[in-house]
FIBAPA-230471 format. One record per residue (C-alpha): x, y, z; residue in one letter. Coordinates in steps of 0.05 Angstrom, whole numbers, plus 5000, padded with zeros to 4 digits. Layout:
BEGIN
XYZA ...
# end
This chain:
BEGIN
786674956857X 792874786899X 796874706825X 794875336806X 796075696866X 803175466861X 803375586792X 801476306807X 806576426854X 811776146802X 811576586759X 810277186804X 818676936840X 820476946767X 818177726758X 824978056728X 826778766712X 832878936683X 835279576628X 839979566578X 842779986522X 842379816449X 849180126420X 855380096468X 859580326407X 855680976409X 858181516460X 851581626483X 845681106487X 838181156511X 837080606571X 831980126554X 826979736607X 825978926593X 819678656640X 819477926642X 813377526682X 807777146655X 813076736610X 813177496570X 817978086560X 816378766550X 820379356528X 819780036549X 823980616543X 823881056602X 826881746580X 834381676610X 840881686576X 847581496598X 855281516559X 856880806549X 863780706578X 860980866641X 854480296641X 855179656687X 851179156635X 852278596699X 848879156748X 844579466705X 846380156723X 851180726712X 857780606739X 860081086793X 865881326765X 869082036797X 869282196716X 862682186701X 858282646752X 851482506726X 853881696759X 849081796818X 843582116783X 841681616724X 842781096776X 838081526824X 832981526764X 833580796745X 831980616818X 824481056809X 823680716748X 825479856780X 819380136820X 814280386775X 815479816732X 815279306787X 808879536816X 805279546739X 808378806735X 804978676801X 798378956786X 797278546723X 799177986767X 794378086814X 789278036762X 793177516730X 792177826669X 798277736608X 797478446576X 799578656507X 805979036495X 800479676487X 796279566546X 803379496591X 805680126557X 799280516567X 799680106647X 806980436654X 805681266636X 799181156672X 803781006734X 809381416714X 803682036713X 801781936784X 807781856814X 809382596800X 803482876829X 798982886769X 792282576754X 792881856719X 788982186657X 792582736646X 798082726585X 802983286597X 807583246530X 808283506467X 806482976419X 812082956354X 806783126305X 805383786340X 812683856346X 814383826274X 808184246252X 810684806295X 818184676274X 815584716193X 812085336215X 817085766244X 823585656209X 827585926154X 828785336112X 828385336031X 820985136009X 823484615984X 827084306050X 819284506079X 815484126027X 820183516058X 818483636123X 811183756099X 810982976068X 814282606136X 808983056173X 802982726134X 806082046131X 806182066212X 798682326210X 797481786172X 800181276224X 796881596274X 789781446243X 791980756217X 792980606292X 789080966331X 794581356370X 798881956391X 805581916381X 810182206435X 818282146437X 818281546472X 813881236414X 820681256375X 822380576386X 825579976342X 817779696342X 814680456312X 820580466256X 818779696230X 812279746241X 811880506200X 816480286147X 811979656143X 806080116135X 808880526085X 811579876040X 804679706031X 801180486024X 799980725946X 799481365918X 797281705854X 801182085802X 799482235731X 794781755729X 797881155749X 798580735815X 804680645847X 808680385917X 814180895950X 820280775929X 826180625976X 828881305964X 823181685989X 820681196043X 828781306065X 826882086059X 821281986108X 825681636160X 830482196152X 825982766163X 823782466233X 830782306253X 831383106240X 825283236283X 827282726337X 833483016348X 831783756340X 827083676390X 832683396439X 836483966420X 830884426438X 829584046503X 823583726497X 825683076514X 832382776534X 832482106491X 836181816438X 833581536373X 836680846358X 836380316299X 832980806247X 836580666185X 835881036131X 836080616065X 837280905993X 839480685930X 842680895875X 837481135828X 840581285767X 840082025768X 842182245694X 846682775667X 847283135605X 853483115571X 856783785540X 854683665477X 846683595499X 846984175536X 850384655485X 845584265429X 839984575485X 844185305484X 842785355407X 836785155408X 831485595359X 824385555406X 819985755352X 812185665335X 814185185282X 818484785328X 812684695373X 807784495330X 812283905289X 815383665359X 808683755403X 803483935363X 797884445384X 797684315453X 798285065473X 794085425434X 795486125376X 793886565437X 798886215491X 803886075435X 808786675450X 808486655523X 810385975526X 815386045480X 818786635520X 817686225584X 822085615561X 827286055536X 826886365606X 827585625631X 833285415582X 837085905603X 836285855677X 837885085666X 844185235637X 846785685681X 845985165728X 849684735691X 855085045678X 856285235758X 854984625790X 851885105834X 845184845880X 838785135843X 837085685907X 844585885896X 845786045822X 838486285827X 839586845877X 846387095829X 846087805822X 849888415792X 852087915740X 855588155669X 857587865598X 865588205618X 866087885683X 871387355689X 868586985750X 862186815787X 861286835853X 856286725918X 855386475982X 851485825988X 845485876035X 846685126061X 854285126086X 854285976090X 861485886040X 863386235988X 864185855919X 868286325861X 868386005793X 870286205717X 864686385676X 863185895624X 863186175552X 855785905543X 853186345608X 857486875577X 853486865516X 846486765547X 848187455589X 850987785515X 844187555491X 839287885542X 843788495558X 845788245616X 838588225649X 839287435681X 833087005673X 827087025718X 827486435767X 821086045786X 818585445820X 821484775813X 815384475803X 814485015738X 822184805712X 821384165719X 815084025678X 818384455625X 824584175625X 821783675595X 818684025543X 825884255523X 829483605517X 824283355468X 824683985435X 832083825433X 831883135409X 834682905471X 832182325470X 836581725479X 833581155513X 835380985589X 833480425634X 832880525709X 830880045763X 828680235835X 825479905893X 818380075898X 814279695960X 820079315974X 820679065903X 825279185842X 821979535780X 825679705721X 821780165672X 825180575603X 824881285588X 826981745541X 832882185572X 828382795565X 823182495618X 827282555665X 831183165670X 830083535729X 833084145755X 838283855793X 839583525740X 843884185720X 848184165779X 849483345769X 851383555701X 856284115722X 859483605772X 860483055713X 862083525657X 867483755691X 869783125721X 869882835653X 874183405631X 879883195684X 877983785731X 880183525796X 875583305850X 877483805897X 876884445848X 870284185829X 867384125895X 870184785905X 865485095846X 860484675873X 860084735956X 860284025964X 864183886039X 865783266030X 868082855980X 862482216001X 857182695987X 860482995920X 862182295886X 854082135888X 854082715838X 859382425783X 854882035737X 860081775688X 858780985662X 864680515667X 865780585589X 866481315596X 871381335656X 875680845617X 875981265555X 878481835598X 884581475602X 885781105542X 891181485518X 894881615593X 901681395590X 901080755642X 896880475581X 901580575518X 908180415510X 
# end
């Protein structure tokens, strides 16, 4: 009894509080709590930010510098917080009870709670699930940009039932991003048919999305933290383009009844035959005007006033608010010669896309191309024909190569295009190593 009174008392003297911050390159860094008794540590972050020059990591506080005002108040705050933290350490103590990282969390807000006043049940916070549902709700953003929003919303919900919780803004910790990128490594889905793991693209999308709603949230002043360690991964994919000579091969294209019925056979039936036939010319053409602008598909799709005679096109870009001006391409010219002017009708993404499709096999363009992604943390490589995976922003990646290709400087090009920077632009240029090569086989550094 006498050993394990001692023993008791051990590791009670050996009780340690201490905070830290993760990133002291960053200008600004969320403090961090580490508890250590019961041979354990446990991390908690306790809401308080500080600039990093000005932390003490031998004091564990804010440096009281004349420079930096807010000095006495962290410091002030980190003092409330050795308490609360202590006393929780204590308690389980007491009880001589080693809790989980949960149950010391859970321990800690329970405390936190009633040392403002309120009762130890009561959860006063807006949880980020309710956050980003009213955020989705009430802004202006593209459907598109929504439908985003709309996936990282379920994929949280999802986590939420998987482990029984609630997630707040402190929840955003290094343990929630492994342990949700973890979850969805291993979660499945549906399409067409056939079973298949996210791939890293879209699990990176996910991360991305609640980095958004993290920080808008901060902005909005819900919370005064700072999201750390949430990486978001991608890879190149292999986006395609189609070259000049695919897409004006698409221009002349005759969509006939015949056509259909050699190249698809009777899947639309005699009394659907003409509408869908003046549908994916209405598609073609919106494709190509697209690709021959560079311009994002909610840009060149809002053009208006537009004629055959005109020597330029121009808008403003809804993302970046500039204005892009850029010659009109003799194949737009001709599609507006063609329907008197009158520009296509634009429609959903989802309704291009699918018949997109339908217009490169139409088209014959159907070269064979090999792509390999990361799906549930593992490398598949799968074939397709080209025409299974155009998309429509597949039209602006073409614009961006096409003229690349044709020795359009970078610069001009991202001009046409809106691009801002040039990192963001160059993951638009899909030109192989052969092909860049042959641009300048017959530059005068190579011949004599």
């Amino acid at each position: 009894m006498k050993y394990i009174k001692f023993y008791y008392l051990f590791l009670c003297t050996n009780m340690t509080v201490k905070f830290f911050i993760r990133d002291k390159e960053k200008q600004q860094s969320s403090i961090r709590a580490i508890v250590s008794f019961f041979g354990k540590q446990y991390f908690y972050s306790i809401g308080v930010s500080v600039e990093s020059a000005f932390w003490n990591s031998k004091k564990n506080r804010c440096r009281n510098d004349r420079d930096y005002s807010n000095a006495v108040f962290v410091n002030q705050k980190l003092d409330v917080w050795e308490n609360i933290l202590k006393r929780v350490a204590h308690a389980f103590e007491m009880k001589f009870v080693s809790p989980t990282q949960a149950e010391f969390k859970k321990a800690v807000e329970r405390a936190f709670r009633i040392s403002k006043g309120e009762n130890e049940d009561t959860e006063k916070t807006v949880h980020i699930v309710e956050f980003a549902e009213h955020f989705r709700n009430n802004n202006s953003n593209s459907k598109t940009c929504n439908y985003s929003y709309d996936r990282a919303i379920a994929q949280l919900v999802n986590y939420e039932k998987q482990y029984k919780t609630k997630l707040k803004f402190s929840d955003m910790t290094l343990e929630f991003y492994h342990s949700f990128k973890n979850m969805l490594l291993q979660k499945t889905y549906v399409q067409n048919g056939i079973t298949q793991h996210y791939s890293k693209n879209t699990i990176g999308m996910f991360i991305k999305n609640i980095n958004f709603f993290f920080n808008e949230a901060r902005r909005q002043k819900y919370h005064d933290l700072y999201i750390e360690g949430f990486t978001v991964d991608r890879e190149e994919s292999d986006s395609i383009y189609l070259t000049v000579a695919e897409l004006v091969k698409l221009h002349e294209l005759d969509i006939t009844e015949n056509l259909i019925l050699n190249k698809l056979g009777n899947v639309f039936g005699k009394a659907e035959i003409n509408r869908k036939i003046a549908e994916l010319i209405n598609n073609k053409d919106i494709f190509l005007i697209g690709a021959f602008t560079a311009m994002r598909y909610g840009d060149y799709a809002g053009i208006e006033n537009l004629k055959s005679t005109d020597q330029f096109i121009s808008k403003r870009t809804k993302k970046t608010g500039a204005k892009v001006i850029i010659p009109m391409h003799w194949v737009i010219r001709e599609i507006l010669e063609r329907r008197n002017n009158i520009l296509p009708a634009f429609v959903s993404n989802q309704d291009l896309n699918s018949n997109l499709k339908i217009l490169g096999k139409l088209a014959d363009i159907d070269s064979e191309i090999t792509i390999t992604i990361t799906r549930g943390g593992k490398h598949v490589t799968k074939t397709y024909k080209k025409y299974e995976l155009i998309k429509t922003h597949t039209a602006r990646r073409s614009g961006c190569t096409n003229m690349y290709i044709a020795g359009i400087d970078i610069y001009t090009i991202m001009g046409f295009s809106g691009h801002t920077t040039e990192a963001s632009f160059r993951k638009y240029i899909k030109i192989k190593q052969e092909e860049n090569a042959q641009r300048f086989v017959n530059h005068p550094f190579f011949n004599k």
